[in-house]
C-alpha positions in Angstrom: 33.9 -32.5 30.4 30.6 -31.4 28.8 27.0 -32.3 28.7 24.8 -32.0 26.0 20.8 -32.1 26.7 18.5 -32.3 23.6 14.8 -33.9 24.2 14.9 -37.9 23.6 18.9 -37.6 24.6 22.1 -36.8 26.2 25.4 -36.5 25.1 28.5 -36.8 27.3 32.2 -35.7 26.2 35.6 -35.9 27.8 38.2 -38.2 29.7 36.6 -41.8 29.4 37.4 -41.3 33.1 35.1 -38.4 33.7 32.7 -40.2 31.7 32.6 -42.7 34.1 32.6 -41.1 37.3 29.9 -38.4 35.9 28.0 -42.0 35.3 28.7 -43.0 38.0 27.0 -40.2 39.8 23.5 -40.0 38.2 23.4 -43.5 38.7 23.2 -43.3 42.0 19.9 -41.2 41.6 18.3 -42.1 39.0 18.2 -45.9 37.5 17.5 -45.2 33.4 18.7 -42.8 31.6 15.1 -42.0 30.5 14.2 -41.1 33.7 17.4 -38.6 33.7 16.4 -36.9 30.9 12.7 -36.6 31.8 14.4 -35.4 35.2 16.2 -32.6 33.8 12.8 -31.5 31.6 10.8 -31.9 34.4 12.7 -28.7 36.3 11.7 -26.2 33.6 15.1 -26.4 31.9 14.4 -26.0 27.5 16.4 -28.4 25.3 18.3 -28.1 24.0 21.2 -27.1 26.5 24.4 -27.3 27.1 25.9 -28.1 30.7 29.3 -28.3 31.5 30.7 -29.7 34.7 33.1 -27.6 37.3 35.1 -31.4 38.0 
């Protein structure tokens, strides 16, 4: 799975399954997706970036 970070968005590929579960997972910290992205701006990170996920 990979995770794409640009300014106004975020982009998610893989499995629909990791998708999901990756969902899943921010949801249970953050409640909109705007806050998500402000989130990950907010620790100092530059966009964009590209994360990928160890699951």
């Amino acid at each position: 799975m990979k995770i794409y970070v640009a300014e106004n968005s975020v982009i998610l590929s893989g499995k629909a399954w990791e998708i999901k579960r990756k969902l899943a997972e921010y949801s249970r910290t953050h409640t909109l997706m705007a806050e998500w992205i402000e989130s990950i701006h907010t620790k100092g990170e530059k966009a964009p970036k590209k994360h990928q996920s160890l699951s």
